[in-house]
C-alpha positions in Angstrom: -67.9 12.1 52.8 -65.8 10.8 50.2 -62.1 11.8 50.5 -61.0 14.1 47.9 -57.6 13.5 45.8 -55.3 15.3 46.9 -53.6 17.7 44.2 -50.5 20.1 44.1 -50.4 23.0 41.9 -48.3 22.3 39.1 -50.0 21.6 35.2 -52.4 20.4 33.7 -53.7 16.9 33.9 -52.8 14.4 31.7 -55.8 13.7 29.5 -57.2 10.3 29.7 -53.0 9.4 28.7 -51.3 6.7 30.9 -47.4 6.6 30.1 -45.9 3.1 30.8 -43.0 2.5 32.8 -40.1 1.3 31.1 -38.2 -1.5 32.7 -35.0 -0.1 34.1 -31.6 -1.7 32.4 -29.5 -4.0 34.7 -26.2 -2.2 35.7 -24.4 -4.0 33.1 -26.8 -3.7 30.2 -26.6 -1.4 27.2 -31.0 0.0 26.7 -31.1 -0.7 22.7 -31.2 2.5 20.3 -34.9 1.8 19.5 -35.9 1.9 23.0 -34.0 4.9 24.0 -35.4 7.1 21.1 -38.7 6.1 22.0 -37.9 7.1 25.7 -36.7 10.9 24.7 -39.3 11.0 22.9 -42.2 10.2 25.3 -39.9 12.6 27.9 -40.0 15.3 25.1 -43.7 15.3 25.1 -44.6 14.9 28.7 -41.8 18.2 28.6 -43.9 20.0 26.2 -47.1 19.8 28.3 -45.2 20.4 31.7 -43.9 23.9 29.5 -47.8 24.1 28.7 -49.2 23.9 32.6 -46.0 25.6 34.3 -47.4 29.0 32.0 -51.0 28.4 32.6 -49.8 28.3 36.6 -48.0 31.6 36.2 -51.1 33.1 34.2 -53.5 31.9 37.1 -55.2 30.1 35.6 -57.5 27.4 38.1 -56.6 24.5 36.1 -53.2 24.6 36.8 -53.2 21.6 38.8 -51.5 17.8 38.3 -52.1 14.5 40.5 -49.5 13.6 42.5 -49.6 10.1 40.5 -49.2 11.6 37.1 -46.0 13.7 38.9 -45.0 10.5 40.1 -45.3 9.1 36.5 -43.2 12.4 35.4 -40.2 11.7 38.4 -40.5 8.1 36.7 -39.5 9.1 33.0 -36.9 11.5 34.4 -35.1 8.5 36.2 -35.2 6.4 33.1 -33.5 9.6 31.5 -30.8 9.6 33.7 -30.2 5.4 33.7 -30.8 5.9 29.6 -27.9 8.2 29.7 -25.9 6.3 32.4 -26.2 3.2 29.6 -25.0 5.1 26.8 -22.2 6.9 28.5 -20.8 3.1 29.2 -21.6 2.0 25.3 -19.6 5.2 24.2 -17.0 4.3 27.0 -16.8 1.0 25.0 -16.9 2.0 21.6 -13.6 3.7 22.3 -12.1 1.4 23.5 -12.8 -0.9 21.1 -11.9 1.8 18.7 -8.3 2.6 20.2 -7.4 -1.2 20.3 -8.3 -1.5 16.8 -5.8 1.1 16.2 -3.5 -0.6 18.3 -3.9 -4.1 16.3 -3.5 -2.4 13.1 -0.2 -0.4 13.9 1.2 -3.9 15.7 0.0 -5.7 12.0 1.7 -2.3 9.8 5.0 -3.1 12.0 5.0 -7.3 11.7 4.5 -6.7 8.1 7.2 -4.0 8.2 9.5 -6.7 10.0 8.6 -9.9 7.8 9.5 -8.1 4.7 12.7 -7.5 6.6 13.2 -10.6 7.5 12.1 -12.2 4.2 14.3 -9.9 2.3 17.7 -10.9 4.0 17.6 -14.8 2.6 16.3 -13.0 -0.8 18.9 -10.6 -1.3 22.0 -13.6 -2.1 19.4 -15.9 -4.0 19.0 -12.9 -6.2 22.4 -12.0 -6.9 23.6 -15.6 -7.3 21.3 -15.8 -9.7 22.5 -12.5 -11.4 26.1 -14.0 -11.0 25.1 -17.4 -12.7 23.7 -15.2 -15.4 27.1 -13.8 -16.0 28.7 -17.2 -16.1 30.2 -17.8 -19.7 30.4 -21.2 -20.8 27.9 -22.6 -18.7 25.7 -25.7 -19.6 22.4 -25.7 -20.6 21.1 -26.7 -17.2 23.0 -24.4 -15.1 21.3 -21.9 -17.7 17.7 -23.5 -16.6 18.2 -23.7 -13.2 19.4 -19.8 -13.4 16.4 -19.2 -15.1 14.0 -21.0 -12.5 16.0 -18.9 -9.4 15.9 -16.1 -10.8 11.9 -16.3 -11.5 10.8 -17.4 -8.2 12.8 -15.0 -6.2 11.6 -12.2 -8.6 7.8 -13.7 -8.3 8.7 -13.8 -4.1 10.2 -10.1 -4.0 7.0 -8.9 -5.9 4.7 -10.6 -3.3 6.8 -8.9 -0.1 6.1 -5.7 -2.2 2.6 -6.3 -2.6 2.0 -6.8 1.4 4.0 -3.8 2.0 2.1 -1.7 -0.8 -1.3 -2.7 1.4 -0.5 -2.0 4.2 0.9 1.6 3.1 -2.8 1.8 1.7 -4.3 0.8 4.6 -2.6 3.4 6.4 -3.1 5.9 4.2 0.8 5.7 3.4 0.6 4.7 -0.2 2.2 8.0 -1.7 3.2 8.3 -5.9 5.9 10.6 -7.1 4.4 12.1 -9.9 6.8 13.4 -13.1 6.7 14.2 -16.8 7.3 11.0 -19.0 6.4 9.0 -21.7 4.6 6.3 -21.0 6.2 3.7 -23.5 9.0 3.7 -21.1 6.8 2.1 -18.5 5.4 0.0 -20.8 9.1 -1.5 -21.9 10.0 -1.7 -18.2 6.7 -3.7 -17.4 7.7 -5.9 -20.6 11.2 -6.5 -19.6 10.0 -7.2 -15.9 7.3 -10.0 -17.0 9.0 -11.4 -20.1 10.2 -14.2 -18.3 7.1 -15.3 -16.5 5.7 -15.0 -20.0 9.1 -17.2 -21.7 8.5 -19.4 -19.2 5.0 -20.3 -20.3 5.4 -20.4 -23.6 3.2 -17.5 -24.0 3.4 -14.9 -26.3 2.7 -11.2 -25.9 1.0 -9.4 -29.5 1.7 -5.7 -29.3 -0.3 -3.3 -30.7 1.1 0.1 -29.4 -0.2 3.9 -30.6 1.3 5.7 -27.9 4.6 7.0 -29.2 4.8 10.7 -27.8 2.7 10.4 -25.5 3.4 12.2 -22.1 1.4 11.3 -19.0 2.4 13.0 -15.4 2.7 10.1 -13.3 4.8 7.9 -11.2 7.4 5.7 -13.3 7.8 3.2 -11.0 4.2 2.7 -10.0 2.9 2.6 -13.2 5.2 0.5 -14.5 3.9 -1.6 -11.6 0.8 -1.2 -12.9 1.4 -2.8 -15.9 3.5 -5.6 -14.7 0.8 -6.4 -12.5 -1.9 -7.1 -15.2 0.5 -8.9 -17.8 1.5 -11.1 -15.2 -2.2 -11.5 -13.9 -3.1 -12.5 -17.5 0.2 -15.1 -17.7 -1.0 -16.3 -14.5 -4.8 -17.1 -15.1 -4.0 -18.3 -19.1 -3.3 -21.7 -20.1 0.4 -22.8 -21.3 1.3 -21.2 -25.0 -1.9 -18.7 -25.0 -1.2 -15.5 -26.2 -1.5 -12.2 -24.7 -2.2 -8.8 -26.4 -1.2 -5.6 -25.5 -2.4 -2.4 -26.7 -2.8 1.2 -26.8 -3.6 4.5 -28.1 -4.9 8.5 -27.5 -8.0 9.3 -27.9 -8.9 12.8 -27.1 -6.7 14.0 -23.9 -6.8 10.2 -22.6 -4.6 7.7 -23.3 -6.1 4.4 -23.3 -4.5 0.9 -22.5 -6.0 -3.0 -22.8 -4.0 -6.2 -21.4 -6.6 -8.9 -22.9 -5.9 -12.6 -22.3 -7.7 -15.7 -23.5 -7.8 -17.1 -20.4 -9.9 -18.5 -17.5 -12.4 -15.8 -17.7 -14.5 -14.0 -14.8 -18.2 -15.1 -14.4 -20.2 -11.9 -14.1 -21.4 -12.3 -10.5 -17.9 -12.0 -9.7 -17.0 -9.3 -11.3 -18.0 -6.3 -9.7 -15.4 -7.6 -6.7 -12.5 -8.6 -8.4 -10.5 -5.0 -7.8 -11.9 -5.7 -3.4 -8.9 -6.8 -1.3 -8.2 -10.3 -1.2 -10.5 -11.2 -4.0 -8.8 -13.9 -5.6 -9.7 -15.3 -9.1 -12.1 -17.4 -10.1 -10.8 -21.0 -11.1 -12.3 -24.0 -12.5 -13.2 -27.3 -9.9 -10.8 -28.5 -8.9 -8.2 -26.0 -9.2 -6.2 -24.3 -7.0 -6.8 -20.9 -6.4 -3.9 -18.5 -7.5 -1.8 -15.0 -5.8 -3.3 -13.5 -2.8 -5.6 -11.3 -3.8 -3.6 -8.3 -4.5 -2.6 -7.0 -7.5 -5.6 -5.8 -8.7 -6.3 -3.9 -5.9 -3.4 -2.1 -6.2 -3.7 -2.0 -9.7 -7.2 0.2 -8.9 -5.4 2.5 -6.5 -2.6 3.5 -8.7 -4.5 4.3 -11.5 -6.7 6.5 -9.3 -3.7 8.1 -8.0 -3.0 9.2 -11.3 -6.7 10.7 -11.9 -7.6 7.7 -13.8 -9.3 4.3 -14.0 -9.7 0.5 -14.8 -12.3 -1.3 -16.3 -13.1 -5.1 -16.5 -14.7 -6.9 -19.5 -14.9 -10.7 -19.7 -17.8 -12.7 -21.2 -17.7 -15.2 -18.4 -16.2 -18.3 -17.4 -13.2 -19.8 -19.7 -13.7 -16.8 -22.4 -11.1 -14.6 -21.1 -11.0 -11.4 -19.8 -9.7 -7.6 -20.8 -8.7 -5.0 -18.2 -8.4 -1.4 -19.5 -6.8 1.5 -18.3 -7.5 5.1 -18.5 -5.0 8.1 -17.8 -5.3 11.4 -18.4 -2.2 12.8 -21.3 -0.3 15.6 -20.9 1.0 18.1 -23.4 5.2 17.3 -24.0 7.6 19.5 -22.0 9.3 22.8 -23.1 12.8 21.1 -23.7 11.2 18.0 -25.5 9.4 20.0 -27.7 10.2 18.8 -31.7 13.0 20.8 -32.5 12.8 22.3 -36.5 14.7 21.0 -39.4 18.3 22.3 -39.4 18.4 23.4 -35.5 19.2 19.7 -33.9 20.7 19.7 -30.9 24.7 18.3 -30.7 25.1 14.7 -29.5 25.6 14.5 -26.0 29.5 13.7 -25.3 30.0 9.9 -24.2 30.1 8.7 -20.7 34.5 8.5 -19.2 35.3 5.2 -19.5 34.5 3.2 -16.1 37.2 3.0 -13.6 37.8 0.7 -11.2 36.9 1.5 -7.7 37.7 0.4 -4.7 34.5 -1.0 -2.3 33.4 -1.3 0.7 30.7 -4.0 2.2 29.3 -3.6 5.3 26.8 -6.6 6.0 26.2 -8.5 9.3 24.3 -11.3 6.9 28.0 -13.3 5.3 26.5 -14.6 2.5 25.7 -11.1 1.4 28.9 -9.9 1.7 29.8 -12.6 0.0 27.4 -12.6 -3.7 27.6 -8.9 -3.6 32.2 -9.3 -3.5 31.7 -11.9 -6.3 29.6 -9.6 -8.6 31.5 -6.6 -8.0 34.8 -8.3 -8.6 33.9 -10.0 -11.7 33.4 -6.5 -12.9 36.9 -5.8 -12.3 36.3 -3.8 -8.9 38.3 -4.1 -5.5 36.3 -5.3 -2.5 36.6 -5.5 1.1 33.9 -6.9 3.6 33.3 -6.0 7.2 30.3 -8.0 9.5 30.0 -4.4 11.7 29.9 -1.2 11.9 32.8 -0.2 14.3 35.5 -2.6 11.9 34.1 -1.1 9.0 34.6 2.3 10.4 38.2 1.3 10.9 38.8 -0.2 7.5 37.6 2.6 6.2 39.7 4.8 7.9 42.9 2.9 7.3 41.8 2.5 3.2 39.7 5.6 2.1 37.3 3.9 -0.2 36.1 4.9 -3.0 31.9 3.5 -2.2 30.8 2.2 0.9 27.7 -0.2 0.4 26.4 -0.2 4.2 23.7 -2.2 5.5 21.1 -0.2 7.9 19.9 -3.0 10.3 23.5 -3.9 12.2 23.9 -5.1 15.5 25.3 -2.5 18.2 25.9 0.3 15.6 23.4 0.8 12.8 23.9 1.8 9.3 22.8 5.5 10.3 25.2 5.9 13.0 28.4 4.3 10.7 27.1 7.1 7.8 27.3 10.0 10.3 30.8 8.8 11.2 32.0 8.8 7.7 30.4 11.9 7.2 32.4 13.5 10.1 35.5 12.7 8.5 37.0 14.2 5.2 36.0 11.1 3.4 34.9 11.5 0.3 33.4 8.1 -0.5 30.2 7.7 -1.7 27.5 6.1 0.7 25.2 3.6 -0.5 22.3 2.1 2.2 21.5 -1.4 1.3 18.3 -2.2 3.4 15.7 -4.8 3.9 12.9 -1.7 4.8 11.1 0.1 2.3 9.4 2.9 4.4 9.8 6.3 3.5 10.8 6.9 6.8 13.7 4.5 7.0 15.0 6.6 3.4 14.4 9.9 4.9 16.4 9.2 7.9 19.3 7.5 5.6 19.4 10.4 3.5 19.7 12.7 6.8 22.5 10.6 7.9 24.6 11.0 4.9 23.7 8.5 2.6 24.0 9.3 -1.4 21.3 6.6 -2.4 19.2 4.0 -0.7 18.4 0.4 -2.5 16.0 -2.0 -1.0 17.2 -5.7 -0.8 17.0 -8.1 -3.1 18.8 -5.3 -5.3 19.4 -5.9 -8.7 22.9 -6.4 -9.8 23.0 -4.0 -12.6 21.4 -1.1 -10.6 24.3 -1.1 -8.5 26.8 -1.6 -10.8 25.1 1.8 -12.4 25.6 3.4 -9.3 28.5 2.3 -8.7 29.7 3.8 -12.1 28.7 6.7 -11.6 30.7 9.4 -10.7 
């Protein structure tokens, strides 16, 4: 007699269906997506059908019976499960860590960036103001005039780049902040135009105006839209051939306020143009050319505007036929106390500034040739200066002279620039405290101004910007 199979009561039986056995991953292998979904979802039907039999059983029903090889098949699946899961526990083991020393890389990269503007600023900060000294020079030649000119654009154009690394990185970090305020928005077209005029000079270039915008008030950040602007004149200077003009224009329309920089330039080939605002896209140049900046400006260029609920637009009919970059920014109506005043009810003059005095200044530097550019520039406008290389002697001199302003570097050795303010501040001094600093992160001013510090400047400062300072009383 034949033998019979032997069954266990369980479900039904599967009908006529084999399910295949899927090869089991090595320890160290990750089972690929596709084959995994394909496993939960052979598991989720053989479930289904268990659910099915497991009712019929508790029912009573005389079918409810499965081969011990389709249980076997069942225990099978249910061991792939658990190695299935076993793989992707590890994959989502790496995938953090992977994640976490991607963070890792990119705060080390935020901090060398942090560092090299720092240490790129230091050499910058005396070029600068030699250059602003030369400038003040009466009676020099014509080349001493040339060669003034010439320092004085290059460490401007390198000052700009260390910005533009530091501006990325804030937006890579989600750091890029603006500091939004009423203004008109001809003053930061006047600063962008006094900023780039000599990058233009220099290239014979000239810049055609065609401005509508007087009284017109945009909320916004001063200083970033002024960089803005800078950025797309000198991207125009910089990709337009020797003695080209520029044009400039503007006007309202509606409640926007429209703004072109047009060039007759190099031009942008249209297959390139949907990237040229992308990180690191840098322009497009002829064979054999060079290509130009870093790939910057434009980005940033995008992210301000957006920051101030706008836009920018390209337009360029290709290769060698120029190109036109247009912003858009939302207008605002004129604040209460700029209102027109009526005929007849004109406010009085305001009374003129007191006369300047002369102060008496202190420089506390570690970097000599510092001290030494910033004593020239202040004593040529008729200002007493003393120098110190630290904190503690500067603390004494100060203690000993009772200065007037004390310019104080932040990155000393032994005692930093925070820990000489709080010192001062202890004391009755009453001098003024000015950090002069190579970092440019809102944390490093925050701290400064919780220290004591009256203002904060960021090397390579500009002469007349402390002398204003300075002046003030």
């Amino acid at each position: 007699m034949p033998q019979k199979e032997k069954v266990v009561p369980a479900t039904a039986p599967v009908q006529g269906k084999e399910v295949p056995r899927l090869p089991r991953p090595e320890a160290s292998a990750l089972v690929p997506l596709d084959n995994t979904r394909k496993l939960f979802a052979t598991i989720d039907e053989e479930l289904e059908m268990l659910r099915r039999r497991s009712g019929e059983l508790l029912s009573g029903s005389p079918t409810a019976q499965v081969p011990i090889k389709d249980m076997e098949r069942l225990e099978a699946l249910v061991l792939d499960l658990r190695e299935a899961n076993a793989s992707l526990t590890l994959a989502s083991l790496d995938a953090s860590t992977r994640e976490s020393a991607a963070v890792d890389s990119h705060q080390r990269q935020t901090l060398f960036l942090a560092m090299l503007a720092h240490e790129l600023r230091n050499p910058l900060a005396p070029i600068v103001t030699s250059a602003d000294l030369l400038g003040r020079m009466e009676g020099t030649s014509p080349e001493v005039q040339a060669l003034q000119g010439i320092i004085k654009r290059q460490s401007s154009h390198l000052s700009r780049l260390v910005d533009d690394l530091l501006d990325i990185s804030r937006i890579n970090s989600n750091k890029f902040r603006v500091c939004k305020q009423a203004l008109l928005l001809n003053q930061c077209l006047d600063q962008a135009l006094e900023t780039c005029q000599p990058e233009l000079m220099a290239h014979k270039q000239a810049l055609r105006l065609s401005l509508a915008i007087d009284g017109v008030w945009v909320y916004g950040d001063p200083t970033r839209l002024t960089q803005l602007f800078s950025n797309l004149i000198l991207n125009a200077s910089k990709f337009s051939p020797e003695g080209s003009p520029i044009y400039l224009s503007g006007q309202q329309e509606g409640q926007q306020v429209r703004v072109s920089v047009r060039d007759e330039g190099i031009g942008i080939s249209p297959d390139k143009q949907p990237y040229v605002f992308d990180l690191f896209t840098q322009g497009a140049v002829g064979q054999g050319m060079m290509a130009k900046g870093l790939g910057l400006g434009l980005t940033l260029v995008r992210t301000i505007a957006q920051l101030h609920e706008g836009s920018v637009s390209l337009k360029s009919r290709g290769e060698g036929l120029g190109s036109e970059f247009l912003v858009t920014l939302p207008v605002m109506a004129p604040p209460a106390e700029h209102a027109p005043v009526p005929a007849g009810q004109m406010a009085p003059a305001a009374p003129k500034p007191a006369v300047e005095r002369s102060k008496h200044i202190l420089l506390i530097d570690d970097h000599p040739d510092i001290n030494q550019t910033l004593g020239m520039l202040l004593r040529g406008e008729g200002h007493r200066v003393d120098c110190a290389i630290d904190g503690p002697s500067g603390l004494r001199m100060e203690q000993l002279a009772h200065y007037d302003v004390v310019c104080c570097d932040i990155g000393l050795p032994g005692m930093s620039g925070y820990e000489v303010a709080k010192n001062l501040r202890a004391r009755p001094s009453k001098a003024r405290l000015i950090a002069i600093s190579g970092y440019d992160q809102q944390e490093q001013k925050d701290r400064a101004m919780a220290a004591g510090f009256d203002h904060y400047l960021v090397k390579p400062i500009l002469g007349d910007e402390l002398l204003a300072l300075i002046a003030h009383d």
